[in-house]
C-alpha positions in Angstrom: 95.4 -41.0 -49.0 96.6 -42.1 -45.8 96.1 -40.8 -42.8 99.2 -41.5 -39.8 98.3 -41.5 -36.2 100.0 -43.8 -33.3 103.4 -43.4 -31.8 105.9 -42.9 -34.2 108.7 -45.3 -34.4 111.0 -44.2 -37.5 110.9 -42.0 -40.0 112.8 -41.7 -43.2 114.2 -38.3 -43.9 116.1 -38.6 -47.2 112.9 -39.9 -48.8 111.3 -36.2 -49.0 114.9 -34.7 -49.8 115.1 -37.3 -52.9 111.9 -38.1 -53.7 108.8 -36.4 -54.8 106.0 -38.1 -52.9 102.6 -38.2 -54.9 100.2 -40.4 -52.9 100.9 -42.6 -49.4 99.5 -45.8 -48.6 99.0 -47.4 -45.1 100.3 -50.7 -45.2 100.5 -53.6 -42.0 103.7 -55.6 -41.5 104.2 -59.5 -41.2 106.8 -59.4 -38.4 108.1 -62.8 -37.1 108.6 -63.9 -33.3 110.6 -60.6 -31.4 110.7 -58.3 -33.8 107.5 -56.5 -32.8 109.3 -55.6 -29.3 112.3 -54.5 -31.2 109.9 -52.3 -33.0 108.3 -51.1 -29.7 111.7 -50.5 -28.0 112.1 -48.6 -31.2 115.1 -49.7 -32.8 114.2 -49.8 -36.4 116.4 -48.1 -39.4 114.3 -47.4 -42.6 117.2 -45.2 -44.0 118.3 -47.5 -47.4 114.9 -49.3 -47.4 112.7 -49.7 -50.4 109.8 -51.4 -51.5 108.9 -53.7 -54.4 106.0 -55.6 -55.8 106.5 -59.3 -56.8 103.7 -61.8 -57.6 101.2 -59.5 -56.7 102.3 -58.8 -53.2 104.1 -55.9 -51.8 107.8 -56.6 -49.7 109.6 -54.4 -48.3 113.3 -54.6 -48.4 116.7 -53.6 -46.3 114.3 -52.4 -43.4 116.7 -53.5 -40.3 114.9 -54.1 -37.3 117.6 -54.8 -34.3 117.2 -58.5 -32.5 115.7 -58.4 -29.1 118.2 -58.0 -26.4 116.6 -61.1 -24.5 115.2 -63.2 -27.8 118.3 -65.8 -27.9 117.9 -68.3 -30.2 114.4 -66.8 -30.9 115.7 -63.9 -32.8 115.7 -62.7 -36.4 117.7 -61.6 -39.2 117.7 -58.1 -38.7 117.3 -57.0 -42.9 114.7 -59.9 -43.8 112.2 -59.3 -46.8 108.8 -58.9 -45.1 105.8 -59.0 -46.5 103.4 -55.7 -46.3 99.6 -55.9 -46.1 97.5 -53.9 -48.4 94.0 -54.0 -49.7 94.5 -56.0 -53.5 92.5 -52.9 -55.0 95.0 -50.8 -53.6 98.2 -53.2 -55.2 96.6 -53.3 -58.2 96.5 -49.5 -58.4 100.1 -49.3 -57.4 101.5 -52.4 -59.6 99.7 -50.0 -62.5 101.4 -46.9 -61.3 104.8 -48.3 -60.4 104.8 -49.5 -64.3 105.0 -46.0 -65.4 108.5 -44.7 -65.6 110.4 -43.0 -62.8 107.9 -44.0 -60.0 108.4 -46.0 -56.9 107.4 -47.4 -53.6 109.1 -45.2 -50.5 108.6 -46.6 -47.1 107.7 -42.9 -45.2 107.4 -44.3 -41.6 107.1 -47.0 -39.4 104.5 -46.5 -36.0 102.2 -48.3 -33.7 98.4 -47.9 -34.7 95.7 -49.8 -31.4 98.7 -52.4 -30.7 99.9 -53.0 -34.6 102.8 -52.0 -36.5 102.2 -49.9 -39.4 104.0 -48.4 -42.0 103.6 -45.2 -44.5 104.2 -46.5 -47.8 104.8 -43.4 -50.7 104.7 -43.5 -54.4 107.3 -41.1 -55.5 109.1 -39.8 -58.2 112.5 -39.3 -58.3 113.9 -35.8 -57.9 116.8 -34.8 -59.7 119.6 -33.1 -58.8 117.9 -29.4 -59.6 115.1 -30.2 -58.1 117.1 -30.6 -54.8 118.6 -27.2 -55.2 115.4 -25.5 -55.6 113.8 -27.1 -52.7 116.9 -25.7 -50.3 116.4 -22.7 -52.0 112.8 -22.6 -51.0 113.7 -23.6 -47.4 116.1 -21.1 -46.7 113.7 -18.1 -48.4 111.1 -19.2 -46.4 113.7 -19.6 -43.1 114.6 -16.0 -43.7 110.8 -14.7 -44.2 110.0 -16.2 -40.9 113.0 -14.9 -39.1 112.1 -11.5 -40.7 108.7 -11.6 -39.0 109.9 -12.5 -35.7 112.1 -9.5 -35.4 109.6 -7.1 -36.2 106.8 -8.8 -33.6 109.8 -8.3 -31.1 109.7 -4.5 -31.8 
C-alpha cells in the first residue's frame, strides 16, 4: 500500500465513482524535455487516462500533459504513452492480478514527491451501475446524519 505525500498536482475523481479501488501502487514517470514544468505549473488532465501492462512494463495512456508555454520546438505531444517505474516484484504481482477478470490499472493522482513526479496507480474493479446508486445513497445518508448533528450542537 502506498502512501501519497508531496504537492498534489491532479487527481482523478471519476476513478472512485466507477471503480472499486482494492490496493494503490506508487509509480515514477519517464517525462521527456518540458513536460516536468508543465507538471509543476500544474496543468496535467488524468480524467480518460488508464494504464496497461505490455512486455512486462507498465504505460500509462491518454494522460495529457499541456506543452510548456516557452518550450518551442522543444515541446511534446501532450497524450504520449509514458512509461511508469515500478519495482518488477511489484509488476509481476499486478500483471497476475490484472489477468483475473474485471480488474484494472487506475491512475489515482499525479504529485511532486523531494523534486520527482509521482503517480498513484489503483487496481480496481469495476463498479456497476448499482453499485453507483448505493454509494450516493450512502453519501447522502451520511450528509444528512452529519447535518443532523450540527443542528443539535448549535442548540
Amino acid at each position: 500500500m502506498a502512501k501519497e505525500e508531496g504537492k498534489l498536482v491532479a487527481q482523478n475523481r471519476k476513478a472512485g465513482h466507477d471503480y472499486f479501488i482494492e490496493d494503490t501502487y506508487e509509480a515514477g514517470i519517464v517525462l521527456q524535455g518540458t513536460e516536468i514544468k508543465s507538471i509543476r505549473a500544474g496543468r496535467v488532465n488524468l480524467k480518460d487516462s488508464f494504464a496497461r501492462i505490455q512486455n512486462g512494463e507498465v504505460f500509462i495512456h491518454n494522460m495529457h500533459i499541456s506543452p510548456y508555454e516557452h518550450g518551442n520546438r522543444y515541446n511534446h505531444d501532450p497524450i504520449r504513452t509514458r512509461k511508469l517505474l515500478l519495482h518488477r516484484k511489484q509488476i509481476n504481482k499486478l500483471i497476475g492480478e490484472t489477468k483475473e477478470a474485471g480488474y484494472t490499472l487506475v491512475p489515482l493522482k499525479l504529485y511532486m514527491k523531494n523534486g520527482f513526479a509521482k503517480m498513484l496507480i489503483g487496481l480496481g474493479k469495476g463498479k456497476k451501475q448499482y453499485d453507483k446508486r448505493e454509494d450516493l445513497k450512502r453519501k447522502e445518508a451520511k450528509r444528512d446524519i452529519e447535518r443532523v448533528f450540527r443542528e443539535r450542537q448549535k442548540m
